[in-house]
C-alpha positions in Angstrom: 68.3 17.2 -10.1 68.6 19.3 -13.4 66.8 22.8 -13.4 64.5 21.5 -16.3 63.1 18.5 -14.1 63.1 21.3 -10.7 61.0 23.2 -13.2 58.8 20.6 -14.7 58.2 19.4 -11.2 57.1 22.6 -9.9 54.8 23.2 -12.4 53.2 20.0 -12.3 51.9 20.9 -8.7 50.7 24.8 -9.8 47.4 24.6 -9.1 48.4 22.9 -5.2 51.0 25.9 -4.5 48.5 28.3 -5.9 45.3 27.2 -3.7 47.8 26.8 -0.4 49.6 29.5 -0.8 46.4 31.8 -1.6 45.6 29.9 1.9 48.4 31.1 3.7 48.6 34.6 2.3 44.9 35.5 3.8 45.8 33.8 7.1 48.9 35.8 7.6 47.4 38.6 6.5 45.2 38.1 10.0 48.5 37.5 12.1 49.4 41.0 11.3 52.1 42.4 8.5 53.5 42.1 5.7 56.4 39.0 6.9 53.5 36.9 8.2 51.8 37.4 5.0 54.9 36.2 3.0 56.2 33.5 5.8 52.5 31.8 5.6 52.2 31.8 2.0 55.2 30.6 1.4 54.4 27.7 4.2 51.6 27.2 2.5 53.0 26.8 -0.8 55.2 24.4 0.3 52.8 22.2 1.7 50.7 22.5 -1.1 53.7 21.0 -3.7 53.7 18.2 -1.9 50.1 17.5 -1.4 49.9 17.6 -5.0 52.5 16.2 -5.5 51.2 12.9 -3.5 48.2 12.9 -5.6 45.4 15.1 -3.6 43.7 17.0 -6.4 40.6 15.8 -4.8 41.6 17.5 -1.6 42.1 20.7 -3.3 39.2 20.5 -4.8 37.4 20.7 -1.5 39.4 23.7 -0.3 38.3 25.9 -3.1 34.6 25.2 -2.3 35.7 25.2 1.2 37.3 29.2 0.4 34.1 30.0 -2.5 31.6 28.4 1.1 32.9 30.5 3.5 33.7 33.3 2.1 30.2 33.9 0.9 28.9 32.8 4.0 31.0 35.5 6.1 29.8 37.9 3.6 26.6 37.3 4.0 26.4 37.0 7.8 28.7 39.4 8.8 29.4 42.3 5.7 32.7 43.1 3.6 35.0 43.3 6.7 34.4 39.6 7.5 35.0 37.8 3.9 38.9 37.2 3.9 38.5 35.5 7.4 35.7 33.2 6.3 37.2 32.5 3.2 40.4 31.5 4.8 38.3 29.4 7.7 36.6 27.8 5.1 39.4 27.0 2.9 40.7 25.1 6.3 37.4 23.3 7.0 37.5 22.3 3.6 40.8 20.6 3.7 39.9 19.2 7.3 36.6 17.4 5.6 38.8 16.6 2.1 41.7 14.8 4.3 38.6 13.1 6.5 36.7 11.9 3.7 39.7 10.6 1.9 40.2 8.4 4.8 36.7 7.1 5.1 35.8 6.2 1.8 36.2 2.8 0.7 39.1 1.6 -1.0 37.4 0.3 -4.0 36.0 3.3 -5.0 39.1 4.8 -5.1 
């Protein structure tokens, strides 16, 4: 592969390695340090170029209001010190339900 279709290729699948790695970051962040932080969101990033790059906008889509969800909803149960974990919990639920409802929807509306 030339560096022009490494780069096109990465930036095609941004907006995955942006959400996941987001994702990551705050979940390290909760397993302690700054090497967790970078080992998760890198991880995450990873897995989130090749989600995207298989075609799961939709999925994404659902971790965001899945991170916006639970974020709020820490926030609002449990104060300021709460609203990274929530917002990383819901960012996972939200990718749980995405992947789930992927695979129950019928083909023909796909």
């Amino acid at each position: 592969m030339h560096l022009k279709e490494i780069a096109k290729w990465f930036l095609q699948s941004l907006p995955g390695v942006a959400v996941t790695g987001l994702c990551g970051g705050i979940i390290g962040h909760f397993m302690g340090g700054l090497i967790w932080i970078f080992s998760m969101a890198i991880a995450g990033s990873l897995l989130g170029m090749v989600i995207w790059r298989m075609g799961g906008q939709r999925f994404f889509i659902l971790v965001v209001i899945g991170v916006f969800l639970g974020g709020m909803l820490a926030l609002y149960l449990s104060g300021k010190n709460s609203f990274l974990l929530g917002a990383a919990a819901g960012g996972a639920i939200g990718g749980f339900l995405g992947v789930n409802l992927h695979l129950l929807w019928p083909r023909h509306f796909i």
